[in-house]
N, C-alpha and C positions, 0 to 999 in steps of 0.2 A: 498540207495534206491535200493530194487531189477529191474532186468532186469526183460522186460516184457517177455523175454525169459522162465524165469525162471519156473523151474519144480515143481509139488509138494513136492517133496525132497528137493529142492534146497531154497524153502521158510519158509520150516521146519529148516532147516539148519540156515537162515538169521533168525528166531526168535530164536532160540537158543543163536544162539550169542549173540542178542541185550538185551536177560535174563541174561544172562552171564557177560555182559558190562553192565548192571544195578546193578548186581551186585557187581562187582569190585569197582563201582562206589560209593557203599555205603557203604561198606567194608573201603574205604577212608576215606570216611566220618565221619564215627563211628568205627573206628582202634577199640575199646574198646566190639563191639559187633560182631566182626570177626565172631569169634565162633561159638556164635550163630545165627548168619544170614548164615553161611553156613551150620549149622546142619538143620536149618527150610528150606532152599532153598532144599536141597535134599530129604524132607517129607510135603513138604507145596505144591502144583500147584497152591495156590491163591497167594503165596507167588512172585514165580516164573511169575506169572503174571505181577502182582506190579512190579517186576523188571525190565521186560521188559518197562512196560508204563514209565518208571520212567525215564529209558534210552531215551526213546521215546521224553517224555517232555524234560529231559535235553538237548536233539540234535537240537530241535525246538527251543530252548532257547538261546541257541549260534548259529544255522543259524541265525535270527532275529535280533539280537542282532549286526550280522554281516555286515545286511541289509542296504544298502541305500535306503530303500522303503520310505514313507513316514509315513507308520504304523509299519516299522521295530522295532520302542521302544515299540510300544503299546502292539505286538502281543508276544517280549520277555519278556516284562513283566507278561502277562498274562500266558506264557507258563513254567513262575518259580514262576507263583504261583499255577499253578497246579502240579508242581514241587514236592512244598512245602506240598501241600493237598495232592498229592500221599507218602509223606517221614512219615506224620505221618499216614496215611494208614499202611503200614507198622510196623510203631513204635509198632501201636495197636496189631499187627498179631505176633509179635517175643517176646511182653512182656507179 
């Protein structure tokens, strides 16, 4: 989470990364389309999008999940299936 501090530079900065760790992410995921998701990620910004949110839902997936809440299951579940809906987002956009 950024600091409320933080600059318009500095929250450029923090999406950056979290497109980047979305990316890594899927990269993982699909070792087999490396290639190609980092040739589309450097000519795609919908792409780079998707990776971001992708990170986004994954983070919210594993807080939750983390949760002692009493809707900590509910809300991890929901947040890896938007997961799931953002991965074939994707799929679409590389193939």
């Amino acid at each position: 989470m950024l600091p409320l501090y933080a600059s318009r530079n500095g929250e450029r900065v923090a999406m950056e990364q979290a497109q980047r760790r979305g990316l890594a992410r899927l990269m993982l995921r699909w070792p087999n389309r490396r290639t190609e998701l980092r040739e589309k990620f450097a000519r795609d910004q919908r792409l780079v999008e998707l990776c971001e949110a992708y990170e986004a839902a994954c983070e919210a997936a594993a807080y939750w999940a983390k949760s002692a809440a009493a809707v900590g299951k509910q809300r991890a579940e929901e947040y890896n299936a938007l997961a799931s809906a953002t991965e074939q987002d994707i799929l679409e956009r590389i193939s």
